[in-house]
PyMOL Python script that loads the backbone (N, CA, C, O; Angstrom):
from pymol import cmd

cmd.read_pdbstr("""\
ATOM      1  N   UNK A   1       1.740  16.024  12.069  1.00  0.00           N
ATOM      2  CA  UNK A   1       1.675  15.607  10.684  1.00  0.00           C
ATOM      3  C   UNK A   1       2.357  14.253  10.538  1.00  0.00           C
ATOM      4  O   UNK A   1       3.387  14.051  11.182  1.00  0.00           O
ATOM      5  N   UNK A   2       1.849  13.286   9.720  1.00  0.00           N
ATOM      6  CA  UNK A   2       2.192  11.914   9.639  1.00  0.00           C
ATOM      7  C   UNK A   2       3.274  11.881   8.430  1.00  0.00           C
ATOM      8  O   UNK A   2       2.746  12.104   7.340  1.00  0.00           O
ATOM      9  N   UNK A   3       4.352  11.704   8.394  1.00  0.00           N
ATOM     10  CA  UNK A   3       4.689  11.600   7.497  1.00  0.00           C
ATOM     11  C   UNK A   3       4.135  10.409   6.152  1.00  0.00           C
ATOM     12  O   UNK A   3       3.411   9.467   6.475  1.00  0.00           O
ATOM     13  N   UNK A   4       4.401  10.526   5.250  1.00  0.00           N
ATOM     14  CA  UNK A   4       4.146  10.026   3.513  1.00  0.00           C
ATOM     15  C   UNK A   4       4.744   8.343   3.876  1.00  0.00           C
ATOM     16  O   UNK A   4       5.624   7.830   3.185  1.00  0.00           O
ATOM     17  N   UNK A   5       4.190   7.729   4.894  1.00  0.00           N
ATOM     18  CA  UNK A   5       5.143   6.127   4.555  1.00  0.00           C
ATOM     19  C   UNK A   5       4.798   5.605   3.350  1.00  0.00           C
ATOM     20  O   UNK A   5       5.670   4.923   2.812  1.00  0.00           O
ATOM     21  N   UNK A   6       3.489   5.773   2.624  1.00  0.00           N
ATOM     22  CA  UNK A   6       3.410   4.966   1.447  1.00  0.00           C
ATOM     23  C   UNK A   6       2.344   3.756   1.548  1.00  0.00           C
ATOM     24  O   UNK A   6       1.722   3.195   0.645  1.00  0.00           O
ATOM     25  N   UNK A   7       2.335   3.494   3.239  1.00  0.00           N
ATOM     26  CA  UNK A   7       1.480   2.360   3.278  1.00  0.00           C
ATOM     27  C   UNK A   7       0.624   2.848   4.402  1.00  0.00           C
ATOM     28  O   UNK A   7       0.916   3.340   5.492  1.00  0.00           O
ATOM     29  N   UNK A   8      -0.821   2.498   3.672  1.00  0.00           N
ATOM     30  CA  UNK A   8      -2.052   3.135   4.424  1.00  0.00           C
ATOM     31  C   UNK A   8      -1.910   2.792   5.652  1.00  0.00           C
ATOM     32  O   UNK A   8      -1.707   3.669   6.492  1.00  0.00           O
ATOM     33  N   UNK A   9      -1.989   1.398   6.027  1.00  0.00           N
ATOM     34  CA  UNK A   9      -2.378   1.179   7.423  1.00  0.00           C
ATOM     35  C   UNK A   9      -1.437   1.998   8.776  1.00  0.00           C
ATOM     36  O   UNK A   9      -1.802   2.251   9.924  1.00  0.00           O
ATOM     37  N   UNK A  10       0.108   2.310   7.965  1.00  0.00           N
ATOM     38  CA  UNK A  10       0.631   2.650   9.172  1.00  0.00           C
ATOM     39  C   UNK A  10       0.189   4.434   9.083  1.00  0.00           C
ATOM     40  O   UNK A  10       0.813   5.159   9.858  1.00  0.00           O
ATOM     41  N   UNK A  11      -0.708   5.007   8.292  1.00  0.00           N
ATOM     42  CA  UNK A  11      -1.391   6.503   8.447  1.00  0.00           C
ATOM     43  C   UNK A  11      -2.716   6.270   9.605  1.00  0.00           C
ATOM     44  O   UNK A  11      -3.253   7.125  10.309  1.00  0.00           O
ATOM     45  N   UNK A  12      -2.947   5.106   9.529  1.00  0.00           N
ATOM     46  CA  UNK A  12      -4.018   4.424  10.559  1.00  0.00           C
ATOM     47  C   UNK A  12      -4.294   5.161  11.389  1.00  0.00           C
ATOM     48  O   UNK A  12      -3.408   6.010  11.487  1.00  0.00           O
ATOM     49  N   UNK A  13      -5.830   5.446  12.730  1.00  0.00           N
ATOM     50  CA  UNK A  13      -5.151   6.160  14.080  1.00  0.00           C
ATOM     51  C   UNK A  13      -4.739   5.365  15.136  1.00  0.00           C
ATOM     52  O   UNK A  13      -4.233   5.792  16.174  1.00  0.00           O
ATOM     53  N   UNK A  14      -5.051   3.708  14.748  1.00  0.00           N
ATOM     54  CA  UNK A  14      -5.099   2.523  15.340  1.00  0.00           C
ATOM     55  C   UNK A  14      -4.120   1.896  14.955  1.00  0.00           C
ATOM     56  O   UNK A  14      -3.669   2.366  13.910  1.00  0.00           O
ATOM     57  N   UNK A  15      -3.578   1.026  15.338  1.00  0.00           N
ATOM     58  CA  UNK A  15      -2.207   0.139  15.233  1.00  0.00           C
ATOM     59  C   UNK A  15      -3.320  -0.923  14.915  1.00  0.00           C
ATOM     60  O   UNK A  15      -3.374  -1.338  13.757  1.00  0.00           O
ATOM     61  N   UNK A  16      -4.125  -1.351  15.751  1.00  0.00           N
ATOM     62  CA  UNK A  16      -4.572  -3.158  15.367  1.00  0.00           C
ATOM     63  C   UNK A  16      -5.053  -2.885  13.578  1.00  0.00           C
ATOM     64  O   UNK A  16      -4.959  -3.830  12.795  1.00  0.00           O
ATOM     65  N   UNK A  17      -5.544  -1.533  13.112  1.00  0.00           N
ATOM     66  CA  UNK A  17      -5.514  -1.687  11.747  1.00  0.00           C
ATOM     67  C   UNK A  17      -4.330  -2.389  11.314  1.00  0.00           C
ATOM     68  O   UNK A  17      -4.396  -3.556  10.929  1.00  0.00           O
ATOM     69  N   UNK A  18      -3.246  -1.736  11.358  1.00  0.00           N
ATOM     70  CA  UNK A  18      -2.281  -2.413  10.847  1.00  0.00           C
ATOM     71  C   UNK A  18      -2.138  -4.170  11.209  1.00  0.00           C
ATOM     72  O   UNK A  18      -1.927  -5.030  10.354  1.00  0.00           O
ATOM     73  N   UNK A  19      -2.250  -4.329  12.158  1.00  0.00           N
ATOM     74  CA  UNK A  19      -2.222  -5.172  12.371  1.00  0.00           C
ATOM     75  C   UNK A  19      -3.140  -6.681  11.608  1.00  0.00           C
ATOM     76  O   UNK A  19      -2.751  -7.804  11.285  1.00  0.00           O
ATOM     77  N   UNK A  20      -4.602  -5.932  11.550  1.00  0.00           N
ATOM     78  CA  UNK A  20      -5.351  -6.736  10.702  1.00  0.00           C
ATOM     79  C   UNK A  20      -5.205  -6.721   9.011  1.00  0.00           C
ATOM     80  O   UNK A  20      -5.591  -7.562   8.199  1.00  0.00           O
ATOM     81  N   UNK A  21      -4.634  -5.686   8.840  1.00  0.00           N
ATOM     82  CA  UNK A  21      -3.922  -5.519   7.483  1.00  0.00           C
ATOM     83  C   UNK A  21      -3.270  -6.476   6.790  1.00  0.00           C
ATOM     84  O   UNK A  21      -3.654  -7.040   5.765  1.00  0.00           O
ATOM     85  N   UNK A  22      -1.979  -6.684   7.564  1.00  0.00           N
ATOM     86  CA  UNK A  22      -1.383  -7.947   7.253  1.00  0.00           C
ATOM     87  C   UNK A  22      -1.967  -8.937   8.128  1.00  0.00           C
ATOM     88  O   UNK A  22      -1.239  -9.929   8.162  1.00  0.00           O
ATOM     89  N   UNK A  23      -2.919  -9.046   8.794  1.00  0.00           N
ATOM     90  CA  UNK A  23      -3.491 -10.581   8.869  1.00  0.00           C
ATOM     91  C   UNK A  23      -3.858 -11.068   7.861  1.00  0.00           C
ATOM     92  O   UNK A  23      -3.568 -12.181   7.423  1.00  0.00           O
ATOM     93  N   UNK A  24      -4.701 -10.073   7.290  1.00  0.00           N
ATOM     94  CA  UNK A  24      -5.563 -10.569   5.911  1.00  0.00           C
ATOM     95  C   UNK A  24      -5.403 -10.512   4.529  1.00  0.00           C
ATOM     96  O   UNK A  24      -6.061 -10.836   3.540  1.00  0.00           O
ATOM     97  N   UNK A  25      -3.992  -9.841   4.839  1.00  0.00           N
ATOM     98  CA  UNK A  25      -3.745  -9.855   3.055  1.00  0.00           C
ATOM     99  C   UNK A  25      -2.463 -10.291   3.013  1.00  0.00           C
ATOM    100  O   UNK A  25      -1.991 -10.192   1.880  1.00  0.00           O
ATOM    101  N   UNK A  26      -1.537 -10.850   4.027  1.00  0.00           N
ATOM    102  CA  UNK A  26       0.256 -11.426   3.618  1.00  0.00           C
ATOM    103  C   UNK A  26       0.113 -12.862   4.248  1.00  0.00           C
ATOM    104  O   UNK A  26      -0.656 -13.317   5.095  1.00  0.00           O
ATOM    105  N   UNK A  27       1.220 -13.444   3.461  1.00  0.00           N
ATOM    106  CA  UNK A  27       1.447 -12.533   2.436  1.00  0.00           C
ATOM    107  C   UNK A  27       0.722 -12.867   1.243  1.00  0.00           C
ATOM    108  O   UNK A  27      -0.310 -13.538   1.208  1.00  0.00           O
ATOM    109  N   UNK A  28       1.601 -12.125  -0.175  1.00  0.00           N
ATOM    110  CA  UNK A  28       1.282 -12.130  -1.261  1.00  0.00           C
ATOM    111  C   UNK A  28       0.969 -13.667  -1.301  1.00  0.00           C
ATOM    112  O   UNK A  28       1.474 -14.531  -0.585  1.00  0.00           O
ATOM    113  N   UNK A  29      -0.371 -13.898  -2.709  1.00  0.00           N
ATOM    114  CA  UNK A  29      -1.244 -15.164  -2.865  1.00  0.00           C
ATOM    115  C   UNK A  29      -1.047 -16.172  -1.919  1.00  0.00           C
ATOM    116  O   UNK A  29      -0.934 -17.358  -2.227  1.00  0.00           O
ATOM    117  N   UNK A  30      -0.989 -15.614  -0.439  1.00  0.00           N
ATOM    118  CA  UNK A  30      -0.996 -16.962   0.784  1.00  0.00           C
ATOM    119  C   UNK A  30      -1.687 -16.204   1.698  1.00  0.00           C
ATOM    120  O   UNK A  30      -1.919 -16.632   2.829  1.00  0.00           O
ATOM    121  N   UNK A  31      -2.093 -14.946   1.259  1.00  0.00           N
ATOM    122  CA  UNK A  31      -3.307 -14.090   2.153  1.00  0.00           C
ATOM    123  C   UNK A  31      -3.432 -15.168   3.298  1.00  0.00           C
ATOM    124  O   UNK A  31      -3.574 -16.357   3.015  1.00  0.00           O
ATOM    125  N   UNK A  32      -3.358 -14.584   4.974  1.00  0.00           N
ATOM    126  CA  UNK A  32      -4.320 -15.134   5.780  1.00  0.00           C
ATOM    127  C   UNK A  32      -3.427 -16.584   6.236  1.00  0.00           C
ATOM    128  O   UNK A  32      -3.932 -17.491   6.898  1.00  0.00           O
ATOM    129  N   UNK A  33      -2.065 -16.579   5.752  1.00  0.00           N
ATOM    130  CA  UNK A  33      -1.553 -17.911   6.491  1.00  0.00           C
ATOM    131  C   UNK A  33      -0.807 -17.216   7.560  1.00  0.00           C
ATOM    132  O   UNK A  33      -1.102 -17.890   8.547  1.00  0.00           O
ATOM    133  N   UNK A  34       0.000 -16.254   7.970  1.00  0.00           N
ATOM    134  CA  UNK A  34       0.300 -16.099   8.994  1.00  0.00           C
ATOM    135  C   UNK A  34       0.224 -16.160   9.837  1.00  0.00           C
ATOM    136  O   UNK A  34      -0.696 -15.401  10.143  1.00  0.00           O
ATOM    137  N   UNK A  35       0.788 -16.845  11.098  1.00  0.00           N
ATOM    138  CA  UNK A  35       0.562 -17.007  12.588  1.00  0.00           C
ATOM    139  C   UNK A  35       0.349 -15.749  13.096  1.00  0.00           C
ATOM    140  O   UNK A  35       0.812 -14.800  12.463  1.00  0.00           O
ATOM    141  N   UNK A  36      -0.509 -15.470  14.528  1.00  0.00           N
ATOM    142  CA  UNK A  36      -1.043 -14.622  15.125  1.00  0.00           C
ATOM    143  C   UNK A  36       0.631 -13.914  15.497  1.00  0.00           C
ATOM    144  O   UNK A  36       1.042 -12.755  15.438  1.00  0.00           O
ATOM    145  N   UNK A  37       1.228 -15.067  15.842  1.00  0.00           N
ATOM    146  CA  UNK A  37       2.595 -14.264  16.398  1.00  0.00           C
ATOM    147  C   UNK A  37       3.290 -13.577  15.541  1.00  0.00           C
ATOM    148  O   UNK A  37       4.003 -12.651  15.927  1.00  0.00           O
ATOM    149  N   UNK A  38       3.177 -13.981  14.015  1.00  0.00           N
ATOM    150  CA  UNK A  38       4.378 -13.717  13.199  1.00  0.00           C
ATOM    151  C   UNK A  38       3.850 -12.048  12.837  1.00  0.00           C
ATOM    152  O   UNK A  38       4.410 -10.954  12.770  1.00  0.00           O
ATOM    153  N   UNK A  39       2.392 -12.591  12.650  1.00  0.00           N
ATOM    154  CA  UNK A  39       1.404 -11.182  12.369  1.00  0.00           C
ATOM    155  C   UNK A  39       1.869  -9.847  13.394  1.00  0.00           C
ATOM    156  O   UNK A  39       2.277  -8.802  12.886  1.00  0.00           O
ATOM    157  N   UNK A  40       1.767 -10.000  14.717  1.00  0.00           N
ATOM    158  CA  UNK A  40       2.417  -9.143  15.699  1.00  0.00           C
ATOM    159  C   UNK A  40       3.696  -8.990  15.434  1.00  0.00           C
ATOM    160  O   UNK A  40       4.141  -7.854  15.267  1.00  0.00           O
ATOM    161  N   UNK A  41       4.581 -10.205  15.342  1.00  0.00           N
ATOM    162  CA  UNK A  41       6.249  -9.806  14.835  1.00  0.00           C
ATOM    163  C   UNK A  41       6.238  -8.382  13.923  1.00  0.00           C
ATOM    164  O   UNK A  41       6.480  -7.202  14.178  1.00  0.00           O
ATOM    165  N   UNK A  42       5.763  -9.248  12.537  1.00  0.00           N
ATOM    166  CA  UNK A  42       5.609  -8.132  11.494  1.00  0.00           C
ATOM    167  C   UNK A  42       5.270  -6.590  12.089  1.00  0.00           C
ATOM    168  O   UNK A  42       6.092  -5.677  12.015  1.00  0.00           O
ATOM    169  N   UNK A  43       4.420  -6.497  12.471  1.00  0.00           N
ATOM    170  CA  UNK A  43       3.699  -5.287  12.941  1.00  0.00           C
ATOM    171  C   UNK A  43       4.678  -4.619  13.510  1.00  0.00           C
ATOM    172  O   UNK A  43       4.910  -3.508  13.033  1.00  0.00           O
ATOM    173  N   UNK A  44       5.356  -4.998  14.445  1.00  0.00           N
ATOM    174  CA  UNK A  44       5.776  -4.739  15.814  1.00  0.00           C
ATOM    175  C   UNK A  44       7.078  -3.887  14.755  1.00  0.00           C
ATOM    176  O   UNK A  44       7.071  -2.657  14.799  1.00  0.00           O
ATOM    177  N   UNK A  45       7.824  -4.378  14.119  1.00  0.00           N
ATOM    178  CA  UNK A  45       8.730  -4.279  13.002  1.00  0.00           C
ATOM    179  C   UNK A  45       8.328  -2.987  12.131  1.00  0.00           C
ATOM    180  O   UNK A  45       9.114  -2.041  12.066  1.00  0.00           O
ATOM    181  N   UNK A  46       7.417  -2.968  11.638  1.00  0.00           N
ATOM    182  CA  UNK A  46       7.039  -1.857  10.817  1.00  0.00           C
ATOM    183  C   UNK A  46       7.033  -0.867  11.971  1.00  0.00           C
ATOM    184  O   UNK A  46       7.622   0.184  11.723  1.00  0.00           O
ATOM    185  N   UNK A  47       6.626  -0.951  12.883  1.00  0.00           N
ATOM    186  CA  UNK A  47       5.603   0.307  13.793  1.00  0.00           C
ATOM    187  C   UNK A  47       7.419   0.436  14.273  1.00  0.00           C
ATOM    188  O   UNK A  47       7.749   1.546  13.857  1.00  0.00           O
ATOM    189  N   UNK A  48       8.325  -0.053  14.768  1.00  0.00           N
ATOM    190  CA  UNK A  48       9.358   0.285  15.015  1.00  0.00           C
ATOM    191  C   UNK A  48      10.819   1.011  13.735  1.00  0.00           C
ATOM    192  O   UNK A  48      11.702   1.855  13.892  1.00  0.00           O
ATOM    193  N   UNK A  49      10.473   0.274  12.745  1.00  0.00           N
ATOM    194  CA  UNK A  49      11.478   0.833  11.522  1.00  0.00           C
ATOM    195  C   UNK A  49      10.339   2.853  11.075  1.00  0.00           C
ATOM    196  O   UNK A  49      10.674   3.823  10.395  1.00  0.00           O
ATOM    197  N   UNK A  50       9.531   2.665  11.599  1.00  0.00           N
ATOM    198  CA  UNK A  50       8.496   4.033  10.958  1.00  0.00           C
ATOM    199  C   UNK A  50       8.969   4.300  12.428  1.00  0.00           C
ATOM    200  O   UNK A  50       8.838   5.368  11.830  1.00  0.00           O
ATOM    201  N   UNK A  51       9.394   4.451  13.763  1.00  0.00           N
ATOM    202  CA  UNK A  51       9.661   4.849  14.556  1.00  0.00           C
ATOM    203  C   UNK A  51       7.939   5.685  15.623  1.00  0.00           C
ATOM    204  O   UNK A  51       7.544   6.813  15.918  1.00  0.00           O
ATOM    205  N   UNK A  52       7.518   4.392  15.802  1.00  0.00           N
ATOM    206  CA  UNK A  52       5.967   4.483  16.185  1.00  0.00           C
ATOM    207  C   UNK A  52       6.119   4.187  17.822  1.00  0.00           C
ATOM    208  O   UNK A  52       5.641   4.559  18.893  1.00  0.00           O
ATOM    209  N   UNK A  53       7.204   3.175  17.231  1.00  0.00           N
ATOM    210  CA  UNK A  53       7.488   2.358  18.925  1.00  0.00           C
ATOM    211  C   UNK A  53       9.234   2.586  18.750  1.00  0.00           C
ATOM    212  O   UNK A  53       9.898   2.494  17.717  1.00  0.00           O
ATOM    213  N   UNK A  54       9.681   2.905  20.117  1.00  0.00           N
ATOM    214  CA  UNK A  54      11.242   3.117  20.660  1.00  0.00           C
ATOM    215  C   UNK A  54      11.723   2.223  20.489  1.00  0.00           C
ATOM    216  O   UNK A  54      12.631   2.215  19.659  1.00  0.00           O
ATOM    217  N   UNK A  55      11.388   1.088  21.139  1.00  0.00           N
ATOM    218  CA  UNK A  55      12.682  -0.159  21.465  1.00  0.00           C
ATOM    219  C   UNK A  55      12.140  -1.419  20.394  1.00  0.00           C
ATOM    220  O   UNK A  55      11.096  -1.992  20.081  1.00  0.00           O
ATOM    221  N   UNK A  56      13.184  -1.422  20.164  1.00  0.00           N
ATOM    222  CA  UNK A  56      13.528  -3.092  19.081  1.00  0.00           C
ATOM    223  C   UNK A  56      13.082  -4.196  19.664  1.00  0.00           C
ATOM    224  O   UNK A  56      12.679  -5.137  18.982  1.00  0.00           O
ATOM    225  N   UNK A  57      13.098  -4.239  21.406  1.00  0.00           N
ATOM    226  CA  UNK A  57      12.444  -5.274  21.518  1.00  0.00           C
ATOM    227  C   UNK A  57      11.028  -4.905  22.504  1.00  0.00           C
ATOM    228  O   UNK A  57      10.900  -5.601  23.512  1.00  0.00           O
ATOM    229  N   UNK A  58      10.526  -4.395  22.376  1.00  0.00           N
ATOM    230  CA  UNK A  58       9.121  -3.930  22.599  1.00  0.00           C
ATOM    231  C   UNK A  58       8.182  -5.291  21.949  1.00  0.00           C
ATOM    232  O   UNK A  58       7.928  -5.653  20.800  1.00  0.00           O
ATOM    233  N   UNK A  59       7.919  -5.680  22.961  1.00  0.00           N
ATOM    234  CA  UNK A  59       6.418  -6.885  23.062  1.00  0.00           C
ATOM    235  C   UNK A  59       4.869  -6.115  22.658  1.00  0.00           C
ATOM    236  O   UNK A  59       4.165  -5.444  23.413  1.00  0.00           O
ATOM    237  N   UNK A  60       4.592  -6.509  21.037  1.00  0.00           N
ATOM    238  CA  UNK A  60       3.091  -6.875  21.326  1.00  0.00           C
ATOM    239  C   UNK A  60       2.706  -7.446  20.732  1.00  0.00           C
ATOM    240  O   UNK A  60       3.150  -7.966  19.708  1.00  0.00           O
ATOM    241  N   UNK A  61       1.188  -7.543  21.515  1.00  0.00           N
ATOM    242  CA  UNK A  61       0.366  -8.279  21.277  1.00  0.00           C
ATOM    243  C   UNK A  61      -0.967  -8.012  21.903  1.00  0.00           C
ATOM    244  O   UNK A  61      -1.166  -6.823  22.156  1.00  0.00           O
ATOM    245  N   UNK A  62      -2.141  -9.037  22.278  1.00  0.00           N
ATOM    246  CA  UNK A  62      -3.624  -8.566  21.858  1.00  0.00           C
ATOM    247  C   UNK A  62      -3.532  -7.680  23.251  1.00  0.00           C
ATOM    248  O   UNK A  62      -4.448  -6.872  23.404  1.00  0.00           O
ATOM    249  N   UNK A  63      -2.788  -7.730  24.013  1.00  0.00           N
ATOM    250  CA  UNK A  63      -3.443  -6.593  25.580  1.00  0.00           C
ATOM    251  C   UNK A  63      -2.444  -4.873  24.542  1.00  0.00           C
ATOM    252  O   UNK A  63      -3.102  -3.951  24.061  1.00  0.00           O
ATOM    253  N   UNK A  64      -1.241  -4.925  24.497  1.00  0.00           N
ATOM    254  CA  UNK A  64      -0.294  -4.023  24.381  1.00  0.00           C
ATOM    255  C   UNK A  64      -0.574  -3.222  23.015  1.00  0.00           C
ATOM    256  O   UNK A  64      -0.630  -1.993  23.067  1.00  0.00           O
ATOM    257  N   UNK A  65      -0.712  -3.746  22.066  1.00  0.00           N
ATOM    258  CA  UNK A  65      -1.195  -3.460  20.562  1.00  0.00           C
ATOM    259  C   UNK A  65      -2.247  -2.535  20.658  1.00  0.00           C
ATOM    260  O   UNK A  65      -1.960  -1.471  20.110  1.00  0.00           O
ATOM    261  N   UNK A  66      -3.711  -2.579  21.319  1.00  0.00           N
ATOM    262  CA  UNK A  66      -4.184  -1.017  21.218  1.00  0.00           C
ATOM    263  C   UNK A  66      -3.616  -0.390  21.922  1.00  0.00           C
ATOM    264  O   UNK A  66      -4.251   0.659  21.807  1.00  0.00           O
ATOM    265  N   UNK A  67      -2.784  -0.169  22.686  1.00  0.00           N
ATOM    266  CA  UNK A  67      -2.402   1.052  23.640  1.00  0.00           C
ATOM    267  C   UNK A  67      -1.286   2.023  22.864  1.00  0.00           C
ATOM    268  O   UNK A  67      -1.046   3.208  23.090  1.00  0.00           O
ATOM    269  N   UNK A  68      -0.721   1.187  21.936  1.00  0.00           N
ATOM    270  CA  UNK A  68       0.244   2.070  20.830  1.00  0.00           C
ATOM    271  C   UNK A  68      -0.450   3.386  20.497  1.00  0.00           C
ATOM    272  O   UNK A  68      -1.548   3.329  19.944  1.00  0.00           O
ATOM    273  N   UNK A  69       0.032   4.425  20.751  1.00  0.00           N
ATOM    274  CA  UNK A  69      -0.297   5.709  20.470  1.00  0.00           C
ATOM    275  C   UNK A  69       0.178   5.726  19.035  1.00  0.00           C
ATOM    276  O   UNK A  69       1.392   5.706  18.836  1.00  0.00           O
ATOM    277  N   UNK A  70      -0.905   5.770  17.726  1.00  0.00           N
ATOM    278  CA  UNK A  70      -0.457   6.384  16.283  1.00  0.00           C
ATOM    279  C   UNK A  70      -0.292   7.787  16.246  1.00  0.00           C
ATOM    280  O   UNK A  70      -0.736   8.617  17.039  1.00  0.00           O
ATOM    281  N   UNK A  71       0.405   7.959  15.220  1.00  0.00           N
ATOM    282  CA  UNK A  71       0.897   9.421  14.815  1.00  0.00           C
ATOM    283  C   UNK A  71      -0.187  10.394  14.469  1.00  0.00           C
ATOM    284  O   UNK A  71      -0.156  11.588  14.768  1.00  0.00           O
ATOM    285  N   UNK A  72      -1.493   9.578  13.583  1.00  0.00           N
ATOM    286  CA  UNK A  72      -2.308  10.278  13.085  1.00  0.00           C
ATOM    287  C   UNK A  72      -3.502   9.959  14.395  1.00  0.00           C
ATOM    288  O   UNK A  72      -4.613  10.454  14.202  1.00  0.00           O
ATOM    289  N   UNK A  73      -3.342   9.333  15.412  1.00  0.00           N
ATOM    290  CA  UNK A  73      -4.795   9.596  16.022  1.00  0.00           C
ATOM    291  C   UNK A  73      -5.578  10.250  16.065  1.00  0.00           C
ATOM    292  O   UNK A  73      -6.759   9.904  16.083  1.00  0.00           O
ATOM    293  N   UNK A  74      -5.068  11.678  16.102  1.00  0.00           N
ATOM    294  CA  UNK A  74      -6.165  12.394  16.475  1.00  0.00           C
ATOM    295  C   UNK A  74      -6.747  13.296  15.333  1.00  0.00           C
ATOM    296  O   UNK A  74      -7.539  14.239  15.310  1.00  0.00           O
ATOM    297  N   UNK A  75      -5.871  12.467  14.200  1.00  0.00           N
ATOM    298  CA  UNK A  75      -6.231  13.362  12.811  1.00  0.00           C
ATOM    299  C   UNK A  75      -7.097  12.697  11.793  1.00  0.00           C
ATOM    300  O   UNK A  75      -7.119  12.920  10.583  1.00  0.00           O
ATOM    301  N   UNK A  76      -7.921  11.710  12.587  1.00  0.00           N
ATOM    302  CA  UNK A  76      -9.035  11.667  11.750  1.00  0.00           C
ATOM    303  C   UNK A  76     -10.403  11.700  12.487  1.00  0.00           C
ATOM    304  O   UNK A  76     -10.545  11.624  13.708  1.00  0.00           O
ATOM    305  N   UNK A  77     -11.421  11.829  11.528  1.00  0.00           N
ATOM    306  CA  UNK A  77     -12.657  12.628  12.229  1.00  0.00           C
ATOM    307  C   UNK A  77     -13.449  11.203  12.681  1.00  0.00           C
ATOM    308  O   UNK A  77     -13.169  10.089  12.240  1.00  0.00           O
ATOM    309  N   UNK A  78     -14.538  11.518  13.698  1.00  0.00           N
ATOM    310  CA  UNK A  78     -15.060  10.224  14.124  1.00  0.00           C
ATOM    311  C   UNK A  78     -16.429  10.346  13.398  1.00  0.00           C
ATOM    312  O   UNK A  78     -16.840  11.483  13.165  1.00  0.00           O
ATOM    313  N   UNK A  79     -17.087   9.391  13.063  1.00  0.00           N
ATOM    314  CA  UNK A  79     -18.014   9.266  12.379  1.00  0.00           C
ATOM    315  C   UNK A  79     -19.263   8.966  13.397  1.00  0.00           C
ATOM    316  O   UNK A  79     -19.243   7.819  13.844  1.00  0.00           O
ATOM    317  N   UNK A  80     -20.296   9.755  13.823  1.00  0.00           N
ATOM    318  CA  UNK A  80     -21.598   9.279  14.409  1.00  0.00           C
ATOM    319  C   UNK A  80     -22.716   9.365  13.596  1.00  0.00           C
ATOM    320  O   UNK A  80     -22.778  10.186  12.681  1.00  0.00           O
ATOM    321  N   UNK A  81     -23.746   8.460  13.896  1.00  0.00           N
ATOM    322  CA  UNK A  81     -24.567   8.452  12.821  1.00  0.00           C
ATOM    323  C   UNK A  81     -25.611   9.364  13.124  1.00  0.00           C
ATOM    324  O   UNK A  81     -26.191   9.628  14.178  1.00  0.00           O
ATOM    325  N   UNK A  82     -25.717   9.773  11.995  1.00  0.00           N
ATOM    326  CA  UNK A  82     -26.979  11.028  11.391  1.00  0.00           C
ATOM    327  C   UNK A  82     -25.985  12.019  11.236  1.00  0.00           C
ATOM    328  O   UNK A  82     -26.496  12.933  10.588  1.00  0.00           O
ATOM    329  N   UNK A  83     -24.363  12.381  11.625  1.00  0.00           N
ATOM    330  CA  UNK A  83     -23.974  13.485  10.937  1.00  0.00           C
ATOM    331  C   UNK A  83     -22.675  13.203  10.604  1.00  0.00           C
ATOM    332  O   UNK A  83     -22.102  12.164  10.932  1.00  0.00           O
ATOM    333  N   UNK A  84     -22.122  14.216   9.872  1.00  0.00           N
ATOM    334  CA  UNK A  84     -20.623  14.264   8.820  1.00  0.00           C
ATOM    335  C   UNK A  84     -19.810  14.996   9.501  1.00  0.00           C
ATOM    336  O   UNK A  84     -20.165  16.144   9.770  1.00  0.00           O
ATOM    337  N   UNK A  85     -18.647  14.555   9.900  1.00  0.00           N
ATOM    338  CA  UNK A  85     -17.426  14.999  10.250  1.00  0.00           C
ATOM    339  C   UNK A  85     -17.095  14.870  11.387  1.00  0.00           C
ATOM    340  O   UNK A  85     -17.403  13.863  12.025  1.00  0.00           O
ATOM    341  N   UNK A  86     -16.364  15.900  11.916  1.00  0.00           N
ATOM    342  CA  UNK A  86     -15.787  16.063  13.196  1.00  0.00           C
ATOM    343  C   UNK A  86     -16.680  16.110  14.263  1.00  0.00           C
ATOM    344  O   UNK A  86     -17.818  16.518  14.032  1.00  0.00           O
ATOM    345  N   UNK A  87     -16.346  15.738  15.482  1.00  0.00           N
ATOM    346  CA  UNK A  87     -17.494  16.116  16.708  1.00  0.00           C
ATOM    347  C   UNK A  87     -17.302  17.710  16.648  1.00  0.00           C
ATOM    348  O   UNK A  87     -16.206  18.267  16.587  1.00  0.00           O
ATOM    349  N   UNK A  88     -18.541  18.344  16.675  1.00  0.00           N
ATOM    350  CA  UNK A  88     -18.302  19.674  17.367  1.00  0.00           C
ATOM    351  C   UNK A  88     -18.909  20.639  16.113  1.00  0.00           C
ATOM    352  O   UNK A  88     -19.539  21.642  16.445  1.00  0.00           O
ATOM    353  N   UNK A  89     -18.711  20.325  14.589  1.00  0.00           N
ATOM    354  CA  UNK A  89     -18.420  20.974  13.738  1.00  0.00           C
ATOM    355  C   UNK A  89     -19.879  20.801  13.141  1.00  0.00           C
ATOM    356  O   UNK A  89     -20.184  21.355  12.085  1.00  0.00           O
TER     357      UNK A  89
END
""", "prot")
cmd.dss("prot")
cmd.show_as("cartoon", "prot")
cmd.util.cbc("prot")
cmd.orient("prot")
């Protein structure tokens, strides 16, 4: 169970969501000026204060960033086309 952070992207099952999250919307009315690095800083920061990632100084970026295991991965359903919901169901 994921806990209630309040902010969608980190309920994500993907980290680069988050990640493209604040690419494209921080900040506030400067949407989209952030450096690629600062964008990962940020990230890296949230995913560590929500305790996603262990160490404070844990590096990522475009190789390391999908390999982050989210909390909710496996709790959302995958979508194939022509049917609704879960595989299997």
């Amino acid at each position: 169970m994921v806990p209630d952070t309040g902010i969608m992207a980190l309920r994500s099952p993907y980290a680069v969501t988050l990640w493209d999250y604040i690419n494209r919307g921080m900040p506030l009315n400067r949407e989209g000026s952030l450096k690629p690095d600062e964008v990962y800083a940020l990230t890296a920061f949230l995913l560590y204060k929500n305790d996603v990632i262990k160490s404070e100084d844990e590096v990522l970026d475009a190789q390391t960033l999908p390999k982050v295991n989210m909390p909710n991965r496996k709790g959302f359903a995958e979508y194939r086309s022509g049917s609704m919901g879960r595989r299997g169901f």
